[in-house]
C-alpha positions as CSV (number, residue, x, y, z in Angstrom):
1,X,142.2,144.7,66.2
2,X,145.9,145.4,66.8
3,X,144.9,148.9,68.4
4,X,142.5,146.5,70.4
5,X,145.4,144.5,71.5
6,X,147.3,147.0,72.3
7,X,145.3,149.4,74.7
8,X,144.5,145.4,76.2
9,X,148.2,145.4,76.6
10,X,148.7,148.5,78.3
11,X,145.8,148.3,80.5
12,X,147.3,145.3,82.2
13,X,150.1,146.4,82.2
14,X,150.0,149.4,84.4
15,X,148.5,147.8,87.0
16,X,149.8,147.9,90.6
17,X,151.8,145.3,92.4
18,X,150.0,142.9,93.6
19,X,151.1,141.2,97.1
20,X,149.5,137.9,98.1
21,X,147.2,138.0,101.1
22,X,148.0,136.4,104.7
23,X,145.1,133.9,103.9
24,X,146.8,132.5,100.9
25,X,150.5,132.0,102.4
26,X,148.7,130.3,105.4
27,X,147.1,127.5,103.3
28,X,150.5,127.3,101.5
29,X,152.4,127.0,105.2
30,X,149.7,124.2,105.7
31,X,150.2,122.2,102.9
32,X,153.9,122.1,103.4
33,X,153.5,120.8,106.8
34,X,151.0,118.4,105.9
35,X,153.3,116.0,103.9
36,X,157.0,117.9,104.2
37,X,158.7,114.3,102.0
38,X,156.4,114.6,99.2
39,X,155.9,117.6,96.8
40,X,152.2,118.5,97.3
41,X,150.4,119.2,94.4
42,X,150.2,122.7,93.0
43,X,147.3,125.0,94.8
44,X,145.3,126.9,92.3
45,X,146.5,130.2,93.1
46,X,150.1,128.8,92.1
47,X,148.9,128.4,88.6
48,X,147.9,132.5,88.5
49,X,151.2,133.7,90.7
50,X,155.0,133.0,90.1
51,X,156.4,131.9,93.2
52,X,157.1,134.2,95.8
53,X,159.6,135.2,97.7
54,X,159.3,136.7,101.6
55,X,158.6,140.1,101.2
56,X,158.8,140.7,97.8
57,X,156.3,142.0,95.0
58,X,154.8,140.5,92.2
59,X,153.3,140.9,89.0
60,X,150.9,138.6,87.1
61,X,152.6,137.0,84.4
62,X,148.8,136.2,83.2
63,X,146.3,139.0,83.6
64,X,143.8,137.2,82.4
65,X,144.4,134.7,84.7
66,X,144.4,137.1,87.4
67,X,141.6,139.1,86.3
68,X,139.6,135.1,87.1
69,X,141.0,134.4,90.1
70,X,140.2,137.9,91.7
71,X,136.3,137.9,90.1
72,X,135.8,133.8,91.7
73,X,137.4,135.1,94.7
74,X,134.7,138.0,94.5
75,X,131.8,135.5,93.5
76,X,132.7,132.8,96.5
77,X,132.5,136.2,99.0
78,X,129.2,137.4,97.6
79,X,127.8,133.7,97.6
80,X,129.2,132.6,101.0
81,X,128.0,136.2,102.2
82,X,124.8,135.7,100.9
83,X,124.4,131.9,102.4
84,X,125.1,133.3,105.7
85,X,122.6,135.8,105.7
86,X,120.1,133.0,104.0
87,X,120.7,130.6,107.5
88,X,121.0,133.6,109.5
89,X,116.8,134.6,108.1
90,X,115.5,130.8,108.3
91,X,117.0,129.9,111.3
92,X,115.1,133.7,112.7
93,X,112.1,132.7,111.5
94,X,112.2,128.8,112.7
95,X,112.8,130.4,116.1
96,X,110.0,132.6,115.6
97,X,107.7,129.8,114.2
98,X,108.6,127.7,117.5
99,X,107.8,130.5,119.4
100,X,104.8,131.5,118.1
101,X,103.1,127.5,118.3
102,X,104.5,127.5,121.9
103,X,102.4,130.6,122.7
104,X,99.4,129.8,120.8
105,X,100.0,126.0,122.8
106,X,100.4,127.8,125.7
107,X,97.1,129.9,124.8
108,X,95.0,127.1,123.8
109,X,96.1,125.2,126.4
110,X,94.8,128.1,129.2
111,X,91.5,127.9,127.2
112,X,91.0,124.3,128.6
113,X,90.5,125.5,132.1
114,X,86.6,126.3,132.1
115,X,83.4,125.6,130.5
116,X,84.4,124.1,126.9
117,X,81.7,123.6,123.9
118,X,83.2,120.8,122.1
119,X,81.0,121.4,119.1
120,X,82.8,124.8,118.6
121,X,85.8,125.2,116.2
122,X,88.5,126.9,117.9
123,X,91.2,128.6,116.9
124,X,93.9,125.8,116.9
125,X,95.4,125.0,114.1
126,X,93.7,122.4,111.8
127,X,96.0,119.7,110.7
128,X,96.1,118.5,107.2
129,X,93.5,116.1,106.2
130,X,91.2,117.2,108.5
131,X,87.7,118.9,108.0
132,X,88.4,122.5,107.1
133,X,91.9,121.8,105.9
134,X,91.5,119.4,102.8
135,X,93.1,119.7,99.8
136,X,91.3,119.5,96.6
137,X,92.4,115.6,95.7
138,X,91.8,114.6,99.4
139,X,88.2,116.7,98.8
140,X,87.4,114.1,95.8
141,X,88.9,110.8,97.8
142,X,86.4,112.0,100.5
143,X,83.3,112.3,97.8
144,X,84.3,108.8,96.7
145,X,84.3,106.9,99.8
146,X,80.8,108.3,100.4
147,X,79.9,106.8,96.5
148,X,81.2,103.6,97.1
149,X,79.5,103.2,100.9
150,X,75.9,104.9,99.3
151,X,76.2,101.9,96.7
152,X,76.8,99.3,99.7
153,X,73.9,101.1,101.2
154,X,71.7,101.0,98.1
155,X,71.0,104.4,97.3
156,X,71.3,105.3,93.8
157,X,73.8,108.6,92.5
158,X,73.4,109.7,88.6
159,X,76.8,108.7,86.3
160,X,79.5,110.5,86.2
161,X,82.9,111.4,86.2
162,X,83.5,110.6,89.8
163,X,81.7,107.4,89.3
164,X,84.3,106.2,86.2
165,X,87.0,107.0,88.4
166,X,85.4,104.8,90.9
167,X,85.3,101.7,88.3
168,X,88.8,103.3,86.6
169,X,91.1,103.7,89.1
170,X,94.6,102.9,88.5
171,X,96.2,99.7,90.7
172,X,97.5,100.3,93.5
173,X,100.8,98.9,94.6
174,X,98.9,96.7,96.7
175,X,96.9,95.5,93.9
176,X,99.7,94.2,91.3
177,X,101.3,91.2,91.2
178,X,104.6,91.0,93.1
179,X,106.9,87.8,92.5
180,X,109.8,87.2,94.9
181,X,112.3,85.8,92.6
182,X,115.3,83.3,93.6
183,X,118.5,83.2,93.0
184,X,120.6,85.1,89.4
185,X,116.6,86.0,89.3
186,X,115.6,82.2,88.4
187,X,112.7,80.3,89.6
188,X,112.1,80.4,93.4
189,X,109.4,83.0,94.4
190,X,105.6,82.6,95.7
191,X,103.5,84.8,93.4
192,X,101.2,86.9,95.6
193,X,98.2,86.7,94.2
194,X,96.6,90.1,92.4
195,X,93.5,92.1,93.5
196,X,90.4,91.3,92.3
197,X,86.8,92.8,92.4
198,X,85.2,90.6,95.0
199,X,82.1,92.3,97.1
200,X,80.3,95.7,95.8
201,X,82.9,96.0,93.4
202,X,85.9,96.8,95.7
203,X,89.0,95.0,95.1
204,X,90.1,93.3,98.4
205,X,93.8,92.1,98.7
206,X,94.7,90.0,102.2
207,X,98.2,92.2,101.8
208,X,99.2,93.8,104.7
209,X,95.7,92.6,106.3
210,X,96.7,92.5,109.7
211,X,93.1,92.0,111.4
212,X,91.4,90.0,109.0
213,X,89.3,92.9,107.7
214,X,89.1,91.6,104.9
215,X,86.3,88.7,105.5
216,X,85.0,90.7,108.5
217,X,84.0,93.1,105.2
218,X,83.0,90.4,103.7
219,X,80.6,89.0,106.4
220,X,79.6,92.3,107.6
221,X,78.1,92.6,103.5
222,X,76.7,89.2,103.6
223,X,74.8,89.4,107.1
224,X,73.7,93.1,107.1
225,X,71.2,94.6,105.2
226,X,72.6,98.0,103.0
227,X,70.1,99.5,105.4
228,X,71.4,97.9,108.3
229,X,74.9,99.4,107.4
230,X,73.2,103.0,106.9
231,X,71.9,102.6,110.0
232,X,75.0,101.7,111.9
233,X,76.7,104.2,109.9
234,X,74.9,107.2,111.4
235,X,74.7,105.6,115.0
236,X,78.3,105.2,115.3
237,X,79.2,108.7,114.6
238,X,77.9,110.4,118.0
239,X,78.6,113.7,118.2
240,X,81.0,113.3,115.7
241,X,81.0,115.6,112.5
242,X,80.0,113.1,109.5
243,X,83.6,113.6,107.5
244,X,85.7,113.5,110.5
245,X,84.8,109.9,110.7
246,X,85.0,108.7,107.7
247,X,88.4,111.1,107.1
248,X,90.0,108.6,109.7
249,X,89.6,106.0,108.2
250,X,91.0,107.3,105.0
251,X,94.1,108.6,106.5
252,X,94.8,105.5,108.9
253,X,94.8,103.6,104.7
254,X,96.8,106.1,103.5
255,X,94.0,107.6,101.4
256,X,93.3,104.3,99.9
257,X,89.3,104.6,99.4
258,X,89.1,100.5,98.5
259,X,90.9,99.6,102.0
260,X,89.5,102.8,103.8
261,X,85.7,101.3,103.3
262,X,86.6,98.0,104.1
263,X,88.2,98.9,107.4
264,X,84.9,101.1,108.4
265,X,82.9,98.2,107.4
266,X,84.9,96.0,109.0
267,X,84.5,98.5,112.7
268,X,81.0,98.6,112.1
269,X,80.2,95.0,112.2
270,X,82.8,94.8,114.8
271,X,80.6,97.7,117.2
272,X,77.3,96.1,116.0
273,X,78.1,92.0,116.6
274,X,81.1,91.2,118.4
275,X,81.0,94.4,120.8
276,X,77.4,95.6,121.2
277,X,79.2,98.9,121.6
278,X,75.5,100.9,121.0
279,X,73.4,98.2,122.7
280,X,75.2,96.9,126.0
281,X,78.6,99.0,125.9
282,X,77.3,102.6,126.2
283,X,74.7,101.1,128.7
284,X,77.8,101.3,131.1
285,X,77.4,101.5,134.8
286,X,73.5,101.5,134.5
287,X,74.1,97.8,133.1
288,X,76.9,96.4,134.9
289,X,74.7,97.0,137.9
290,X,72.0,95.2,136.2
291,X,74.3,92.0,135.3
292,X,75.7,91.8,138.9
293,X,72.2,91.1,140.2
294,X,71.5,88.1,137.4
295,X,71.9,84.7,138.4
296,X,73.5,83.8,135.9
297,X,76.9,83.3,136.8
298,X,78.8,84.8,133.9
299,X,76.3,87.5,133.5
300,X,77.0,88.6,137.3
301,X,81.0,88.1,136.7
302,X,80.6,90.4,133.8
303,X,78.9,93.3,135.6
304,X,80.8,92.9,139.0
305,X,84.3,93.2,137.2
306,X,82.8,96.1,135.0
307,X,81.6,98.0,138.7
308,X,85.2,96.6,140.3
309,X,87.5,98.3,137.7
310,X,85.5,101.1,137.7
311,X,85.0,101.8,140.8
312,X,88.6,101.0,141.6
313,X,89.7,103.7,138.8
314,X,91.7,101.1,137.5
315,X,92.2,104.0,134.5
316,X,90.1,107.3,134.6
317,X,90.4,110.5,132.4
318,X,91.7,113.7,133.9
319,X,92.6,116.9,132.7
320,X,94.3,117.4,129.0
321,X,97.7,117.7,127.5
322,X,99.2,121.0,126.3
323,X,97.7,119.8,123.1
324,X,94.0,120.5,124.3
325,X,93.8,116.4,124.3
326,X,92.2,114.1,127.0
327,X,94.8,112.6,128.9
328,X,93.8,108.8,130.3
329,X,96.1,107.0,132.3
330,X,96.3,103.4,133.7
331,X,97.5,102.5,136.8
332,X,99.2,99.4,135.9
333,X,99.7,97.9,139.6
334,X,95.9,98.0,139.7
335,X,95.3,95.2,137.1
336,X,95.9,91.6,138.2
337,X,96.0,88.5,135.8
338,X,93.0,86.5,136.1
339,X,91.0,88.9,138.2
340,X,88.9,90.2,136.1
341,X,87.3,88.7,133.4
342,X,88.4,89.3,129.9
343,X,85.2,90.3,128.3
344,X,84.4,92.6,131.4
345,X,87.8,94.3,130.7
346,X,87.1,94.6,127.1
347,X,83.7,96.0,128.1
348,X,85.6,98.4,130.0
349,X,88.2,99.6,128.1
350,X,85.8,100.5,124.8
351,X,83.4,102.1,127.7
352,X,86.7,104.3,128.6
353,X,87.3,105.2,124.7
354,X,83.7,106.1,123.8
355,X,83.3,108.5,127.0
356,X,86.6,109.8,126.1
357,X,85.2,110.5,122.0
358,X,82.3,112.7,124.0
359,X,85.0,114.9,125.7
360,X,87.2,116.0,122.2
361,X,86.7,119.3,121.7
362,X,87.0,120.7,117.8
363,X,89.0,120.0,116.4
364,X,90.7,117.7,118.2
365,X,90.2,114.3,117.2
366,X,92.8,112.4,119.6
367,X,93.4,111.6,123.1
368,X,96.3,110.8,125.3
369,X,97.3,107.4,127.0
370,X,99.7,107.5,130.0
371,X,100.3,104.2,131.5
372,X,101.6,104.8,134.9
373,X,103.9,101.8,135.6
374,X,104.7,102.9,139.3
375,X,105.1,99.7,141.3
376,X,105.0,97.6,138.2
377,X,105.7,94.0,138.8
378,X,105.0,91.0,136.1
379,X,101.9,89.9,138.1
380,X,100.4,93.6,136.1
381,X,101.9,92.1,132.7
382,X,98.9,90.8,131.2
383,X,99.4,90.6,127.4
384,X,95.8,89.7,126.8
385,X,94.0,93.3,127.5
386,X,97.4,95.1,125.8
387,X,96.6,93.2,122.5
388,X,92.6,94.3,122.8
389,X,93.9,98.1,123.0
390,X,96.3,98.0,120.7
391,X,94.0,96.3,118.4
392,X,91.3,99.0,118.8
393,X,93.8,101.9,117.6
394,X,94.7,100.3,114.7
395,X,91.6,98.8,113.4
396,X,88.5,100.3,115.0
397,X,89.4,103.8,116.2
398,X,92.1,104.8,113.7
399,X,93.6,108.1,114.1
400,X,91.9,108.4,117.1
401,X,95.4,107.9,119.4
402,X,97.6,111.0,120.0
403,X,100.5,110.0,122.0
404,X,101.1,107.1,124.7
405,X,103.3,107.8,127.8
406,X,104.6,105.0,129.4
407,X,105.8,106.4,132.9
408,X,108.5,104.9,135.3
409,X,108.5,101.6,133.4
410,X,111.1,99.7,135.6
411,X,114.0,98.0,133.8
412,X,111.8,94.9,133.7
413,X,109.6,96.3,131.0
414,X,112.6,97.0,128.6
415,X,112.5,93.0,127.6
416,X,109.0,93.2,127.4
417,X,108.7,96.5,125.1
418,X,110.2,94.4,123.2
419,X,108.1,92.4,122.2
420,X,104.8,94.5,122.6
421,X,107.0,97.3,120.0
422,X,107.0,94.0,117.4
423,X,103.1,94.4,117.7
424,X,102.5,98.1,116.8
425,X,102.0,99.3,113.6
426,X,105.3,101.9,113.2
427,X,102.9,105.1,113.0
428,X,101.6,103.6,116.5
429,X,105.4,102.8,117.8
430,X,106.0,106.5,117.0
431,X,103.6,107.8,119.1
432,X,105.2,105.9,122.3
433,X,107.1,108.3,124.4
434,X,109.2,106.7,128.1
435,X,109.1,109.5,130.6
436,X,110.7,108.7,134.1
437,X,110.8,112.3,135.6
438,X,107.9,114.8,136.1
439,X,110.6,117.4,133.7
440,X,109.7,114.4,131.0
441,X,106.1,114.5,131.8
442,X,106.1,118.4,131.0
443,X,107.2,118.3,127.6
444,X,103.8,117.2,127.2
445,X,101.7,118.1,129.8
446,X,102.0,121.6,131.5
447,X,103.2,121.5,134.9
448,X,99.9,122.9,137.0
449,X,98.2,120.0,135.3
450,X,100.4,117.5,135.9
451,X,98.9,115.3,139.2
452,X,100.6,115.4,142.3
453,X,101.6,111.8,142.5
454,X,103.7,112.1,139.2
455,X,105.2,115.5,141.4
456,X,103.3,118.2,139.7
457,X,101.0,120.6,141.1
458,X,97.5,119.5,140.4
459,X,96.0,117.9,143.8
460,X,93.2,115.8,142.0
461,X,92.5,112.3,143.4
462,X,90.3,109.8,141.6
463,X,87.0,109.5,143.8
464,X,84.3,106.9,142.6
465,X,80.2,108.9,142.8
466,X,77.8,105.7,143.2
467,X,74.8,106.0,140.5
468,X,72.5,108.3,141.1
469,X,68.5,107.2,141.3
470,X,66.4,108.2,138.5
471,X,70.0,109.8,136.5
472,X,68.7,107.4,133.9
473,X,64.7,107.9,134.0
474,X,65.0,109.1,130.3
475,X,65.8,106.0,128.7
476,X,62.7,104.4,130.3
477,X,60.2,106.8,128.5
478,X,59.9,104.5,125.4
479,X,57.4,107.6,123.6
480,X,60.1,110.4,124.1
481,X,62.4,108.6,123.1
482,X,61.0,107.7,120.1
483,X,60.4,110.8,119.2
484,X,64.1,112.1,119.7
485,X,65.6,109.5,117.6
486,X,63.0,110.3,115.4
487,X,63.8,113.7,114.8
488,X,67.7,112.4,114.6
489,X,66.9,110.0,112.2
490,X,65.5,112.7,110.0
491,X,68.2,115.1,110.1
492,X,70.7,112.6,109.1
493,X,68.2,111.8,106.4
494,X,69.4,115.2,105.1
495,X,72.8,115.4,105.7
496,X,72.7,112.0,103.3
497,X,71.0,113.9,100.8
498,X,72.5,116.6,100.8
499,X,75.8,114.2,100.4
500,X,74.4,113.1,97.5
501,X,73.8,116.1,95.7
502,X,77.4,117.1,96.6
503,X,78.7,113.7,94.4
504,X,76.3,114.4,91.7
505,X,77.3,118.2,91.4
506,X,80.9,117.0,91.1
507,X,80.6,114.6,89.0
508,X,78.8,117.3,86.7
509,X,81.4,119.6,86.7
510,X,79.8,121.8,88.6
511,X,81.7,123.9,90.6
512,X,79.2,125.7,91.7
513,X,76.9,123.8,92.9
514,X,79.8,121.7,95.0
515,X,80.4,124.6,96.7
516,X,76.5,125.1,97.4
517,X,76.0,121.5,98.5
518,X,79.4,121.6,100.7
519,X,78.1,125.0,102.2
520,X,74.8,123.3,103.1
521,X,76.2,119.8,104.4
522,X,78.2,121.6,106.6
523,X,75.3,123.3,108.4
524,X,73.7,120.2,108.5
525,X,76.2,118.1,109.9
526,X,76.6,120.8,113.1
527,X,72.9,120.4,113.4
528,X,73.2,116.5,113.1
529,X,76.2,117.0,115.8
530,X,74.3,119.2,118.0
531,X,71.6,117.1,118.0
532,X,73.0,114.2,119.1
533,X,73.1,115.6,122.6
534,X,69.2,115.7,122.3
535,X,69.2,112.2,122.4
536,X,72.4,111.3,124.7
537,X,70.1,110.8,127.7
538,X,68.1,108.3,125.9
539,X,71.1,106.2,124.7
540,X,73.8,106.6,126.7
541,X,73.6,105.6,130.9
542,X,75.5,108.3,133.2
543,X,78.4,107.9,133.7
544,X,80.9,108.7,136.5
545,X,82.1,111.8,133.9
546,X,78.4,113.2,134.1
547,X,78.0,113.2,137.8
548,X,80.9,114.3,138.5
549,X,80.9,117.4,136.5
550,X,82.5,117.2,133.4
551,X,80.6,116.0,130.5
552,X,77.8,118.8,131.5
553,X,75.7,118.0,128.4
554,X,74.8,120.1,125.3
555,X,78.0,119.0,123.9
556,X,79.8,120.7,126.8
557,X,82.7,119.4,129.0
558,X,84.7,120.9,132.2
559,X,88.2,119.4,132.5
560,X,88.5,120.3,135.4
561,X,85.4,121.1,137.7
562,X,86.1,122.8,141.3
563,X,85.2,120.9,144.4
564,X,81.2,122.0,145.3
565,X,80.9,124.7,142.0
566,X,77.4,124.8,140.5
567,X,78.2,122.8,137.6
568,X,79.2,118.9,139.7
569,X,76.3,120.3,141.8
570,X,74.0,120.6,138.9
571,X,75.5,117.3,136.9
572,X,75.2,115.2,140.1
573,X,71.6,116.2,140.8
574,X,70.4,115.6,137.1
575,X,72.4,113.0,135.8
576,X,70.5,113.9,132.6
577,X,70.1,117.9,132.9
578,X,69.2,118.6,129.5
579,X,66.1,116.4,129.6
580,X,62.7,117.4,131.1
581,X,61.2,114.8,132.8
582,X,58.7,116.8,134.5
583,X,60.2,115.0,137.9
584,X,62.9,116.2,140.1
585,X,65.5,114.1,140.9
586,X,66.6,112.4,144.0
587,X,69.7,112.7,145.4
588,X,70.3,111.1,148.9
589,X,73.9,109.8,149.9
590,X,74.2,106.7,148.5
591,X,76.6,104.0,150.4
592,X,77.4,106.6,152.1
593,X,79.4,108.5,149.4
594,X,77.6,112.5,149.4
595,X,75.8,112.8,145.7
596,X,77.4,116.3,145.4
597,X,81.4,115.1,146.0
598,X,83.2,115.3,142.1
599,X,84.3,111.9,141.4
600,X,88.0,113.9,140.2
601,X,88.2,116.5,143.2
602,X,90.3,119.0,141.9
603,X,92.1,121.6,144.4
604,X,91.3,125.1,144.5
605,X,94.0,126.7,142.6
């Protein structure tokens, strides 16, 4: 031990002189002239060094203190060294990752230009929550909203595991009972009432029940038959794959399978009694023109405002985003209070939003809302119509909204965003974006495709195309088109039971067969989706998107069709091109407006 000692000894003390660095007598020099009347407290480094004089050595009178102060001086340059390459690396590869979604934006964006089949998966990215891109908890909230609405619509599924976690589930937040207490904690507080099983087992709490959707859940169970709501089920999904819907839903609640159900039952009696969205709605122009004839008073109102908004292009959808998504926009100065009927605007507006559904190509599932508030004064500030949209994102079409550009609002609107912002939901508030300047306008929407008015390049105008005669012949042969829907009804017969099998399998443990079933349902639901344009020309009326050129039918849609190509020429001559009649349409000017012109003439370049 002494030898030990020793050779410790008279290692340290042959080292070298050691003479303080620059560094060091600078921070001294600073915390002198910090405070020059009051003795600063002692830096570190005076606790491992005697003081020093200018220009003079000195040795450690602690090596051991020495030997620490050196190695933490080491350690503080390795780890300082080692964060700078660490920020140096991430902020690369943020760079990078920005660059590489702008491209692929850019990319997908150019791939929006021609023929598009919307039933296709490109390559965009597939957000989270979203078909293709589910986790395996969101995979089993999915399998349970279809047990719980296949037990509203009567069909049987064996026990299970899924089916205790159904009955088991813990409370939710929303579920327990909350007391406000008042003051020191005493007394005071309304006690919210808890959760409790109430219709087909689901436990319905009026929290945060902004619509009512609650008894509109309630009613929609006590008027409709469980086959009733299959029915409407199936004819509310379109072209739609069957998850996507029903995904929508679950993320608008947050994943919440009691609420998610309600708030699609809730939509469908909503589509089915208060809108007629299937039965008078999609009926469109074919039926305004209809109504405007009647004799009936309100009944002509309703289909003259329809035709006068329309025709007016009051709002029309042109073009997409860089995003791949529709853009609509609204010229505001073109909507008067009291002009137009409420109900015909209504009619309107959920007209606009299920054309626009037909147009979203996979997998985009949202479109874009520019309100263009040029020439804005308060005789366009009609809260009625704002509250009817606003209502339809968050309660019937959830998840459906992408962004909403309000452009050139005057410094009028600021009051009044005020109190229209006290009315969103904050996920909806967050989408809102003010742009003033077409440089604001491309952060979203390349430049090319931003219109001329707003002072980009693209030179489209809105042009109203009158009806065509006989563009909706199909949906007065009564025996074909019984025989389409037919055929539809039967494939969704199997998408359900193939559904089914899927729950049972999983609630089996069966891994194997899930992945069977979900392999199958998959290929089922593209048929069901593909399909669905079989019977579009029975169901839905042309529209001013199918004459002039861009929903060409088959699923597939042309942003932007060129002034006299093949396709408006082929869309305007057979309003229904996919359906053979047997008969050749006619297609003479019309009020004197030429059949071929694109109701969107798009210029050349």
């Amino acid at each position: 031990m002494h030898a030990v000692r020793l050779c410790h000894s008279a290692f340290f003390s042959s080292q070298p002189r050691l003479v303080p660095s620059p560094l060091l007598q600078g921070l001294k020099r600073s915390a002198s002239l910090v405070s020059p009347q009051i003795t600063p407290a002692p830096w570190p480094s005076q606790r491992l060094f005697h003081h020093i004089r200018s220009g003079s050595a000195v040795r450690f009178k602690q090596p051991r203190h020495a030997s620490f102060g050196w190695g933490l001086a080491g350690i503080s340059c390795v780890i300082g060294g080692a964060a700078a390459i660490q920020f140096y690396y991430t902020a690369s590869e943020k760079e990078t990752s920005s660059l590489q979604q702008q491209e692929q934006m850019q990319q997908s964006h150019s791939n929006f230009t021609g023929i598009i089949d919307t039933l296709e998966m490109s390559s965009y990215d597939i957000a989270p929550g979203h078909v293709g891109n589910l986790t395996p908890e969101q995979e089993v909230k999915l399998r349970e909203m279809w047990a719980v609405l296949f037990r509203l619509f009567n069909i049987k599924i064996e026990d299970g595991q899924l089916e205790k976690a159904l009955s088991n589930r813990p409370e939710s937040p929303d579920s327990k009972k909350k007391t406000r207490r008042g003051f020191f904690g005493f007394g005071g507080g309304k006690k919210e009432e808890p959760a409790t099983p109430d219709v087909a087992g689901l436990s319905l709490s009026d929290h945060d029940d902004k619509y009512g959707m609650n008894k509109d859940f309630k009613q929609a169970v006590a008027d409709l038959s469980p086959e009733q709501l299959r029915e409407s089920l199936w004819s509310m999904l379109k072209a739609d794959h069957p998850d996507a819907l029903l995904l929508r839903f679950l993320r608008a609640r947050k994943w919440d399978v009691n609420k998610a159900v309600v708030m699609l039952i809730s939509t469908i009696r909503w589509r089915r009694e208060e809108m007629h969205v299937d039965d008078d709605v999609m009926l469109g122009e074919m039926k305004a023109l209809e109504q405007a004839e009647s004799s009936d008073h309100e009944t002509k109102r309703l289909g003259v405002d329809f035709m006068a908004q329309t025709r007016m292009g009051k709002s029309f959808i042109h073009g997409v985003d860089k995003q791949g998504r529709p853009i609509c926009s609204i010229r505001v100065k073109m909507h008067k209070i009291g002009v137009h009927s409420e109900k015909s605007t209504e009619r309107y507006t959920v007209h606009m939003i299920e054309t626009a559904r037909l147009m979203l190509p996979r997998p985009i599932e949202t479109a874009v809302i520019m309100f263009d508030m040029t020439g804005f004064t308060m005789a366009n500030m009609d809260y009625a119509p704002l509250k009817f949209i606003i209502k339809c994102f968050e309660a019937n079409y959830p998840e459906s909204l992408g962004a909403v550009l309000i452009h050139q609002a005057p410094w009028i609107f600021s009051g009044i965003w005020k109190v229209i912002k006290g009315w969103l939901d904050p996920v909806v508030a967050a989408k809102v974006h003010f742009t003033n300047t077409t440089e604001d306008l491309e952060a979203f929407i390349d430049r090319s495709r931003i219109l001329k008015e707003h002072g980009g390049d693209d030179n489209a105008e809105f042009e109203y195309v009158e009806p065509q005669p006989g563009e909706n012949d199909a949906m007065k042969d009564t025996a074909k088109r019984e025989e389409v829907l037919g055929k539809h009804r039967e494939i969704a017969q199997e998408v359900q039971d193939a559904t089914k099998k899927w729950i049972e399998a999983a609630n089996k443990g069966d891994e194997a067969g899930v992945a069977s079933w979900k392999a199958k349902r998959e290929e089922l639901a593209a048929k069901y989706s593909r399909h669905y344009w079989e019977t579009d020309p029975y169901v839905r009326a042309r529209s001013v998107y199918d004459r002039n050129g861009v929903i060409l039918g088959g699923g597939k849609v042309k942003f932007y069709p060129e002034k006299g190509s093949e396709e408006v020429k082929d869309a305007t001559a057979n309003g229904a091109a996919t359906v053979e009649t047997g008969e050749k349409a006619v297609t003479p000017e019309v009020n004197g407006v030429d059949a071929s012109a694109p109701a969107v003439a798009v210029s050349a370049n």
